[in-house]
N, C-alpha and C positions, 0 to 999 in steps of 0.2 A: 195161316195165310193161304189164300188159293189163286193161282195164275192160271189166268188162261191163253191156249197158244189159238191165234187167228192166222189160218192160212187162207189165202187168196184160192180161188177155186180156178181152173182151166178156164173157164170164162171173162176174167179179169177184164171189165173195160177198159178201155183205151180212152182215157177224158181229156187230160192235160198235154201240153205241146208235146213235154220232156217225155209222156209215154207211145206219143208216135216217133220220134227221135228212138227212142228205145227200140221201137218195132221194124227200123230199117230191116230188110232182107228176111223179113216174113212175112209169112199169108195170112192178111186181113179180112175183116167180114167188115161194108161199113152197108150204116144204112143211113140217106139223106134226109132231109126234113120234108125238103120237094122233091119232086121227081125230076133229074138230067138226063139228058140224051134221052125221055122216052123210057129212063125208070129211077127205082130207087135202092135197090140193093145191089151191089158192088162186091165182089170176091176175087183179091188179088194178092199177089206179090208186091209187098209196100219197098218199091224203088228211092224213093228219097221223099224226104220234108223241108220242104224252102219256102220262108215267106208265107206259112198260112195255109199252104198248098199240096194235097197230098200226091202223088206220084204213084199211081197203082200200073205192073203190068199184069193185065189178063186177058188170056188167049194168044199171047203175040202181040196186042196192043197196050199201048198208053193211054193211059186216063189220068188228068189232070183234075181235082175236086178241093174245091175251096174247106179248110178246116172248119168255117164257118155255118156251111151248110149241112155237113156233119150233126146227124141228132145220135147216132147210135156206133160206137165201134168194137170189135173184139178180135184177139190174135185168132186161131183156126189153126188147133191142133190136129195135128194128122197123126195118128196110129200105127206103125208098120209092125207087121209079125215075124 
């Protein structure tokens, strides 16, 4: 008999509601299908998920991004030595 083990690599997307729910109070990468405000790549702190709606802070600001328009998301591990 042979098992194999599958781990999830640091890249893990983020597809389903329950795994932005999961990612409350960490740093996201997402990437839109269109481009908002003028682009499409997004890099924050995922503040909360309501209603469909991601909640990113970055730089000091709020962004507001429909789950919908979401084509691409991943946590954004950070390294310290």
């Amino acid at each position: 008999m042979c098992q194999k083990l599958v781990l999830q690599g640091l890249n893990r997307p983020l597809k389903q509601e329950r795994d932005f729910i999961r990612a409350i109070g960490k740093k996201i990468r997402v990437r839109t299908l269109a481009p908002l405000q003028g682009r499409r790549n997004f890099t924050g702190d995922l503040k909360n998920f309501q209603d469909g709606i991601l909640h990113l802070e970055m730089g000091g600001k709020m962004v507001a991004l429909s789950w919908t328009e979401v084509g691409k998301a991943n946590l954004v591990y950070e390294f310290k030595h």
